[in-house]
N, C-alpha and C positions, 0 to 999 in steps of 0.2 A: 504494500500500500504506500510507504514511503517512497518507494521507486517511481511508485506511479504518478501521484502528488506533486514529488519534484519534478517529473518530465514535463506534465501540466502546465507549472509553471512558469519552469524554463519556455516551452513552446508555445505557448501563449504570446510571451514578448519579442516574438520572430517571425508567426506562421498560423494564428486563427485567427479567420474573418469574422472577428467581433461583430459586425456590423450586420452578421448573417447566424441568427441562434442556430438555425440547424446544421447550418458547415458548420459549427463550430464544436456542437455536440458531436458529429460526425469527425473530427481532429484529437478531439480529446479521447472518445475509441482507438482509434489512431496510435496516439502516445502514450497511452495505455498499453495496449497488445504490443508496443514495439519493444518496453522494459518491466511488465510485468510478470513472472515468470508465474507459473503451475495454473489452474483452471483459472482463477477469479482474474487474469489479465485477458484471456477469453471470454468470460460471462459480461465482463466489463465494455469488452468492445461488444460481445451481442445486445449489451444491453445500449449501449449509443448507440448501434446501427439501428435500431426496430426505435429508438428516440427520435433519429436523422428521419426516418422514414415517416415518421409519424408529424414530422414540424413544417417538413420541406415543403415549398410552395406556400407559405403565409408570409407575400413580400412585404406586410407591413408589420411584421414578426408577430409568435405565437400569442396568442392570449392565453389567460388563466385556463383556463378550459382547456384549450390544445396540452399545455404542458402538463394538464392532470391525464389527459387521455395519452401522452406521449410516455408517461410513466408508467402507466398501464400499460401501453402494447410492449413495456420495455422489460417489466416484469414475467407478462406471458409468454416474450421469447426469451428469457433465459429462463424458466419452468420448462421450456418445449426443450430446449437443448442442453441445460441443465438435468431434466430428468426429476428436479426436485419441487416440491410443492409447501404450501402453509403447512407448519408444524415437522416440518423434517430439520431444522435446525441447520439451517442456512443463511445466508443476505436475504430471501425472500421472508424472513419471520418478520424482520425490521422495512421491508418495501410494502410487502403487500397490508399491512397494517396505516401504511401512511401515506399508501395512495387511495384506503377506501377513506379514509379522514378526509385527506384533500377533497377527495366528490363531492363528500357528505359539508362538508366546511363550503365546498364554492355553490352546492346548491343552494344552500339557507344562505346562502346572500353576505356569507363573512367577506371582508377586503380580502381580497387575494393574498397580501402580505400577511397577515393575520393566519388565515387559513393552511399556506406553507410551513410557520411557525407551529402552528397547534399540528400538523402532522409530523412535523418533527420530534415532536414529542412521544408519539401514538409509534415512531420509529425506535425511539429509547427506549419505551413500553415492550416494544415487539422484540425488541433483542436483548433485552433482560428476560423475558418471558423465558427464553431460549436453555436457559438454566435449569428449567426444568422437563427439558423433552431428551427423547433418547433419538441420537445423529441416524438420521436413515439414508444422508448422501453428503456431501462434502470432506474436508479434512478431519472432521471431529468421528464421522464414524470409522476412524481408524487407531481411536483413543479408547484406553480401558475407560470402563461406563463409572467407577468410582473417582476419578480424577473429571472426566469430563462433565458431571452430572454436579460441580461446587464451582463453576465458572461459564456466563454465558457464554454463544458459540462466537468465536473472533472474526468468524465475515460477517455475523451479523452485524457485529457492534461496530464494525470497520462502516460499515453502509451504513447503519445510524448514523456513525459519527462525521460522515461527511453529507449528509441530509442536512444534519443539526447546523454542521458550518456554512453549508447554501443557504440552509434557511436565516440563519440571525446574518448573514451578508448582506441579503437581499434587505433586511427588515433593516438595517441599519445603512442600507443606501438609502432608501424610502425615506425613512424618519428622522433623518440628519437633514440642518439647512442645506438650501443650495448655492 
């Protein structure tokens, strides 16, 4: 995850067209897959790719809506290719918890910014939940079930923890003067 993080950043300041959400969610799969090593730099870029897929062609960029359905179709291709699903103690225990929050938060009418935040939460929810399920796909089902079973599973909490930093990014672009 730190691999991946630092490539982001570094490539950010040379080679994603800011200007373009969905190129740039499509770059950041990108440079992901290019230094992440074992599945999750895979899952990573499938999960940008079905993101890219899901944004491309809104030239006056996503709305709230699209990027809650872009999480969506981002989460159900890495289930399809993945293999894993709610409750198998993986990244999707912390996604799929916080992309039904985000629908549920943008349909009642919350700020979008709001709504991001309060799903970020329902993602720290999901991946402490993780603590107490037994691994049926990722790295953790390859841990004795007494050691694995006193710590939540670490792709989930990796995915919360960079939900949680989009989110309070975004809320703290927003809510800061201009």
């Amino acid at each position: 995850m730190f691999r991946g993080a630092t490539a982001i950043m570094e490539d950010m300041k040379k080679c994603y067209p800011l200007n373009d959400a969905a190129e740039t969610v499509n770059e950041i799969g990108a440079s992901v897959r290019r230094v992440m090593g074992g599945t999750s730099g895979i899952l990573y870029d499938i999960f940008c790719k079905a993101a890219y897929a899901k944004l491309k062609g809104s030239p006056a960029g996503p709305t709230s809506k699209q990027w809650a359905d872009a999480l969506e179709a981002s989460i159900a291709a890495v289930s399809k290719y993945g293999g894993a699903s709610a409750g198998y103690r993986t990244m999707l225990d912390a996604l799929i918890p916080a992309s039904t929050v985000l629908k549920e938060s943008l349909v009642a009418g919350i700020d979008p910014v709001d709504a991001f935040v309060i799903s970020s939460e329902a993602a720290m929810s999901g991946a402490e939940s993780t603590k107490s399920m037994r691994p049926q796909a990722g790295r953790s089902s390859y841990v004795s079930g007494d050691v694995v079973m006193t710590v939540p599973d670490p792709g989930a909490m990796a995915a919360a923890a960079w939900y949680r930093a989009a989110a309070l990014a975004i809320k703290n672009k927003y809510s800061s003067p201009s």
